[in-house]
C-alpha positions as CSV (number, residue, x, y, z in Angstrom):
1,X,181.2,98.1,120.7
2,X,181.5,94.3,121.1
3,X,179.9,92.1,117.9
4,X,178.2,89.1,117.8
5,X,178.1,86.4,114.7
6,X,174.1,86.5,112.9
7,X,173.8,82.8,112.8
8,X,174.8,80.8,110.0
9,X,174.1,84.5,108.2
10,X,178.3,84.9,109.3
11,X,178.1,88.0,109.2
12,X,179.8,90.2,112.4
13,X,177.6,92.6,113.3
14,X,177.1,94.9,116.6
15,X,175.7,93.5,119.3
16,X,173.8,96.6,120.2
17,X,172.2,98.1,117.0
18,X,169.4,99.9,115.7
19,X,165.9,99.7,114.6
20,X,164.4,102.5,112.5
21,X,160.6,102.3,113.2
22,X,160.9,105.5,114.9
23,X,163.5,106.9,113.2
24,X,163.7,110.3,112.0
25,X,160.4,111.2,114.3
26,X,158.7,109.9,117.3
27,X,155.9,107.1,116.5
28,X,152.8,108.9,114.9
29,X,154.9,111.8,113.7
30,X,156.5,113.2,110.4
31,X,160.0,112.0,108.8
32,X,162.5,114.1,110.1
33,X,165.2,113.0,107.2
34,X,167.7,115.7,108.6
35,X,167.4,114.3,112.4
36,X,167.3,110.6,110.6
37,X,170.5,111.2,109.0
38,X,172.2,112.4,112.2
39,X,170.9,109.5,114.3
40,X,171.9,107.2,111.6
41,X,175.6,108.4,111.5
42,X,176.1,108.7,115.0
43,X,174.9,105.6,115.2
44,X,177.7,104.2,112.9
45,X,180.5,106.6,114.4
46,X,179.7,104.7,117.4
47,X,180.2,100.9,116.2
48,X,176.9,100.5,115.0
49,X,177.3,97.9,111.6
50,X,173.3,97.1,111.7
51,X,170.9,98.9,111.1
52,X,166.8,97.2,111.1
53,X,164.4,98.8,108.7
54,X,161.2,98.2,106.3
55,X,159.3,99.0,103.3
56,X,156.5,100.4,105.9
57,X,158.2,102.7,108.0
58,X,157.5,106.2,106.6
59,X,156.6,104.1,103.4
60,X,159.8,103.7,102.0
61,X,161.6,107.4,103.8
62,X,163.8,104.8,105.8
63,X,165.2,102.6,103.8
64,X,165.9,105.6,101.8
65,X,167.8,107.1,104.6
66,X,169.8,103.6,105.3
67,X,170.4,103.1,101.9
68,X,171.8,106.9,101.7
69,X,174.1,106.1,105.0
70,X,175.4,103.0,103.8
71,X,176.7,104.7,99.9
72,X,178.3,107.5,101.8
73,X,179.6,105.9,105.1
74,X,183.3,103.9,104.1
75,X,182.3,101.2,107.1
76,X,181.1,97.8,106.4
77,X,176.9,98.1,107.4
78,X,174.7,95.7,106.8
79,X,170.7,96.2,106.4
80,X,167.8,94.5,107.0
81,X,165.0,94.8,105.8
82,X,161.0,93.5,106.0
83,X,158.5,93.4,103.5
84,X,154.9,92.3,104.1
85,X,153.1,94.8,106.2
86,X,151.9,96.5,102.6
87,X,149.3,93.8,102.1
88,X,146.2,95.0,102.9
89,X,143.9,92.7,104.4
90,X,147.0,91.1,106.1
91,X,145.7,88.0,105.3
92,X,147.4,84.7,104.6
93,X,146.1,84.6,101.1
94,X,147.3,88.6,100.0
95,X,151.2,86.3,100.2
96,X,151.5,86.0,97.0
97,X,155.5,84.9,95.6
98,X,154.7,87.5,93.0
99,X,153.8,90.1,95.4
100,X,156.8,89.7,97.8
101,X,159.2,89.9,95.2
102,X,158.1,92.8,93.8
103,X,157.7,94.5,97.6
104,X,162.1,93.3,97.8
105,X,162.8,94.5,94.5
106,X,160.9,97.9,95.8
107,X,163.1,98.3,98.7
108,X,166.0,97.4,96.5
109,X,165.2,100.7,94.6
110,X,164.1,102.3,98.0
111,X,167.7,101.9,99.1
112,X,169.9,102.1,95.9
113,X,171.5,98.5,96.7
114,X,172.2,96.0,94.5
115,X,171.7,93.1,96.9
116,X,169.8,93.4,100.4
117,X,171.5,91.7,103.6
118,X,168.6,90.3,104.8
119,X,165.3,90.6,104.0
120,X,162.5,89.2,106.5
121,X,158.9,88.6,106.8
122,X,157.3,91.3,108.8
123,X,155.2,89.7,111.0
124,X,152.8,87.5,108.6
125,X,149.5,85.4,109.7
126,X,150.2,82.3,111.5
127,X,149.1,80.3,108.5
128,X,152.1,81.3,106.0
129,X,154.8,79.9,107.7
130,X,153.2,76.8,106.5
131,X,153.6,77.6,102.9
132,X,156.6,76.4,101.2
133,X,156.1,78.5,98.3
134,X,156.4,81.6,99.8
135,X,159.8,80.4,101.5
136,X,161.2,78.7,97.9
137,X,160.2,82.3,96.3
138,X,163.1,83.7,98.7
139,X,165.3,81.0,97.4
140,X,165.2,82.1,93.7
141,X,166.2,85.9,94.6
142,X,169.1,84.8,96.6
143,X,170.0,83.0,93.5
144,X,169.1,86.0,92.1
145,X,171.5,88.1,93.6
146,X,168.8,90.2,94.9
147,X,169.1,89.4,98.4
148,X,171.8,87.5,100.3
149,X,169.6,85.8,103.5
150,X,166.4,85.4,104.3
151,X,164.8,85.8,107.9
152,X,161.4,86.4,109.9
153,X,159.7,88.8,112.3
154,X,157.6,87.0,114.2
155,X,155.0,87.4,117.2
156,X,154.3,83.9,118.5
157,X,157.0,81.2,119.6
158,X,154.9,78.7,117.4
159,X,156.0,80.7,114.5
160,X,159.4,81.2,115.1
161,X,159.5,77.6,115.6
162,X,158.3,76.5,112.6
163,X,160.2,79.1,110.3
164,X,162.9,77.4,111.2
165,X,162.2,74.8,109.6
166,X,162.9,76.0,106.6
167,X,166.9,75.4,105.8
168,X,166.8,79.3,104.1
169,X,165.7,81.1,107.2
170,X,168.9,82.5,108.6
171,X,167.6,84.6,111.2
172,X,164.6,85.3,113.3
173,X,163.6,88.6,114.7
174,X,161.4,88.1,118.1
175,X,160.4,90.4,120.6
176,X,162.3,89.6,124.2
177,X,162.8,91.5,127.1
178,X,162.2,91.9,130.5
179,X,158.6,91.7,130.1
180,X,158.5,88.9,127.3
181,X,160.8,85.8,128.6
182,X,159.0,82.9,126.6
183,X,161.5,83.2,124.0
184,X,164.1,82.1,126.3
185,X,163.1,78.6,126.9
186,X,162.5,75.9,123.9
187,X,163.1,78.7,120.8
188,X,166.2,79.5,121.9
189,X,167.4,76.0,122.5
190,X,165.9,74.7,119.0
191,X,167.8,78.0,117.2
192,X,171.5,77.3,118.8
193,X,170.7,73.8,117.5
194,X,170.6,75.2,114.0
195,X,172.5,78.4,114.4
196,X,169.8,80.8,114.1
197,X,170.3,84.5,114.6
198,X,168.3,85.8,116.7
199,X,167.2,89.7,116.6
200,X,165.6,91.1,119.9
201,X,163.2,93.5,119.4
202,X,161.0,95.7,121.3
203,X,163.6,95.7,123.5
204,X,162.0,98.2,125.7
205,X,158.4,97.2,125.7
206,X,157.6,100.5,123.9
207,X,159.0,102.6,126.3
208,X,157.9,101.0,129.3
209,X,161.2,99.6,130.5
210,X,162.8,103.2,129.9
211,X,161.0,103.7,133.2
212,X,160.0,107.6,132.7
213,X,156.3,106.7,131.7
214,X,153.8,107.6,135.3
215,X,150.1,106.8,135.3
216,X,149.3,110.2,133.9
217,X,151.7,109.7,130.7
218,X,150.0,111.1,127.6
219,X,150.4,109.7,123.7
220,X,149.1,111.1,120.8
221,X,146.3,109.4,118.9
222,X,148.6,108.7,115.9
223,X,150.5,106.9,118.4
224,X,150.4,103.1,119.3
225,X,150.8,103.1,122.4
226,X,147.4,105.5,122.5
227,X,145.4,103.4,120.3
228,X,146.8,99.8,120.3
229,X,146.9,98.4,123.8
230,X,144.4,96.0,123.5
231,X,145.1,95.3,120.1
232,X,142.8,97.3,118.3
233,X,145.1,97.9,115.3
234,X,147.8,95.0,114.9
235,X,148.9,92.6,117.2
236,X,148.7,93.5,121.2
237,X,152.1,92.2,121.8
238,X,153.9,94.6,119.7
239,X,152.1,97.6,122.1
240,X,154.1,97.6,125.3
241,X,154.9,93.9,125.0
242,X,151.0,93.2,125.3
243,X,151.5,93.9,129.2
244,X,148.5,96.2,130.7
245,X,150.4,99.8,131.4
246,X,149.3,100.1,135.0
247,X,150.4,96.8,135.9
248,X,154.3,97.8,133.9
249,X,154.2,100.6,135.9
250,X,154.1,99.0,139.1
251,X,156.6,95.9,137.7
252,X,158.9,98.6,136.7
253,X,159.2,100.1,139.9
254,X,160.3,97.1,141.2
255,X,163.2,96.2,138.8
256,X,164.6,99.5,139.7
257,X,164.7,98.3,143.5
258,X,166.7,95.7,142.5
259,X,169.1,96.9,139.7
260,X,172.4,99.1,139.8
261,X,171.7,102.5,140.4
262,X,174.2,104.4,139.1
263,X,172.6,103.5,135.4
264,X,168.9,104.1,134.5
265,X,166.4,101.1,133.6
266,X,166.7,101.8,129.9
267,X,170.4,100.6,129.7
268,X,169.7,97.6,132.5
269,X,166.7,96.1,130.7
270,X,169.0,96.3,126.9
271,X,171.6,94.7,129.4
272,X,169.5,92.4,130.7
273,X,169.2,90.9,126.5
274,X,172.6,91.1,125.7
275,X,173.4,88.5,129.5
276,X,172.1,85.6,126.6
277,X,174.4,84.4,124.3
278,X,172.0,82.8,122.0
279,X,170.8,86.4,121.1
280,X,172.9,88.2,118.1
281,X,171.6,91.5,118.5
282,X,169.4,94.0,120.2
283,X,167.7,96.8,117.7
284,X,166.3,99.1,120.2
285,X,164.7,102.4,117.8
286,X,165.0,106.1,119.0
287,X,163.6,109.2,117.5
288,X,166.8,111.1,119.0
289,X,170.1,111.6,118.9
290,X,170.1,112.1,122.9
291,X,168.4,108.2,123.2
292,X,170.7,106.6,121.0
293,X,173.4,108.0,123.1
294,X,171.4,106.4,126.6
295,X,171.1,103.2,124.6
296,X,174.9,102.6,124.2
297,X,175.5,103.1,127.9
298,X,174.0,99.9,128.5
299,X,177.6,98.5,126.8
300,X,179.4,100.0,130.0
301,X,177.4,97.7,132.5
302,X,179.3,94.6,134.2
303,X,177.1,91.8,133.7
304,X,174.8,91.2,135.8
305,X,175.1,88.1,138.8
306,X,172.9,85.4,139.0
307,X,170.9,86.5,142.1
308,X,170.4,89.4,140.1
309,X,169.1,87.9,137.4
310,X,166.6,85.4,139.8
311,X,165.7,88.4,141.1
312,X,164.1,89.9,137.6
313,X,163.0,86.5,136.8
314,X,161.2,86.4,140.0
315,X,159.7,90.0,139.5
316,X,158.2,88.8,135.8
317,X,156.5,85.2,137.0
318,X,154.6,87.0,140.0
319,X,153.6,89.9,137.9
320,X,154.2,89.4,134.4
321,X,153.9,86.0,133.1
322,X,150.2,85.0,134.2
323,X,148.9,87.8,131.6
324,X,151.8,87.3,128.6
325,X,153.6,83.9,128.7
326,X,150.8,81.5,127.5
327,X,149.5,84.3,124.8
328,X,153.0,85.3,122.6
């Protein structure tokens, strides 16, 4: 495992780690705590030091399990955390200080810690990053002792942007991959500037860049990727990194043309994030043991050359980037 420093966070922590939407059951499914616990310390036997959760996923049954890991485990892991997604309209005016600190001192108890890592803003409405209230409310439980760095999930570049703004956001979670480049261009110029960590997520554009998905690929109706591609639910960008299935398919089968064969997309496209220094870390989530085990094979890939990667730049501007670039 090689590690990465989380921005002006300092903390050392594994450049390919884990995200734990999916954890412990496949999207849509039950909480497998038994199959959670063995993903979670394989994960750590392999070099894993950080692990992605929040208060939503299985309300509360993961950072349970990561909180378990981390009392039992003798290695140095860090968590983060999110806290947001329990307001309900998910409106800018359900942010409430009050309400977020009682959502971080919940997943304080959810996990048995003392003090949280990081805790971040799960994907909020546009308008809050314009509220310094919310951001000085983050302030007081770091003083606190509550949590030790504050960050954001976000959707759009403008939002990113203007989070860090704010001198207390350490680290911004964003979703880049080979089907979401945006990112790569004035966010992560402004975040080097003020040594932002930066958290790719949806590394895999749900599944899409594992390429094993066909046109007749089935999901079931608790899934996202069954009832969220146009954005029927939450944001479209989190389903399939907002890029129309068919038209992945057919991208897909072109970045396999062109990439090293003896690995499989899956580890080529968590490559592909780790070839850019500015990113910290990659939390790629898996429901199994077996696909945390394909994730860490990415590691053993030489980097890739430059034609190489003109060649996926030139596969996502002719196919990708007239339907995504302009909208996340």
């Amino acid at each position: 495992m090689n590690y990465r420093v989380l921005g002006k966070t300092g903390l050392e922590i594994s450049e390919l780690s884990l995200g734990t939407w999916q954890v412990g059951g496949k999207w849509g499914s039950g909480f497998d705590g038994n199959n959670a616990e063995r993903i979670l310390n394989e994960a750590v036997d392999a070099g894993v030091n950080f692990i992605d959760t929040a208060d939503v996923y299985e309300n509360g049954k993961s950072e349970r399990a990561v909180g378990d890991l981390i009392r039992l485990r003798k290695e140095k892991i860090y968590i983060a955390t999110k806290c947001g997604r329990f307001i309900n309209p998910h409106v800018s005016e359900g942010y409430q200080p009050k309400i977020l600190r009682k959502y971080v001192e919940q997943s304080l108890r959810n996990t048995g810690l003392d003090c949280l890592d990081l805790v971040q803003l799960h994907c909020p409405p546009t308008e809050v990053y314009y509220r310094q209230e919310i951001f000085e409310e983050f302030e007081k439980l770091k003083e606190e002792g509550k949590i030790l760095n504050l960050g954001v999930s976000v959707e759009k570049i403008e939002e990113a942007l203007k989070a860090i703004e704010y001198p207390n956001v350490h680290t911004v979670q964003i979703i880049f991959n080979m089907f979401r480049h945006r990112p790569s261009e004035l966010f992560f110029k402004e975040a080097k500037k003020r040594n932002i960590g930066i958290i790719a997520r949806v590394p895999l554009a749900s599944g899409l860049l594992t390429g094993k998905f066909n046109p007749e690929s089935s999901f079931s109706k608790e899934d996202h990727r069954q009832f969220n591609r146009k954005g029927e639910a939450f944001d479209q960008g989190e389903t399939f990194a907002g890029v129309d299935f068919n038209l992945g398919l057919e991208a897909v089968e072109k970045l396999k043309s062109i990439l090293p064969d003896q690995f499989e997309l899956v580890q080529s496209a968590l490559k592909w994030i780790l070839m850019w220094q500015e990113v910290s870390c990659v939390i790629p989530g898996v429901s199994k043991v077996e696909q945390l085990h394909s994730n860490l094979r990415a590691l053993d890939i030489r980097d890739f050359s430059k034609n190489e990667m003109d060649a996926i730049k030139d596969i996502y501007t002719s196919m990708i980037r007239p339907s995504v670039h302009h909208r996340w």
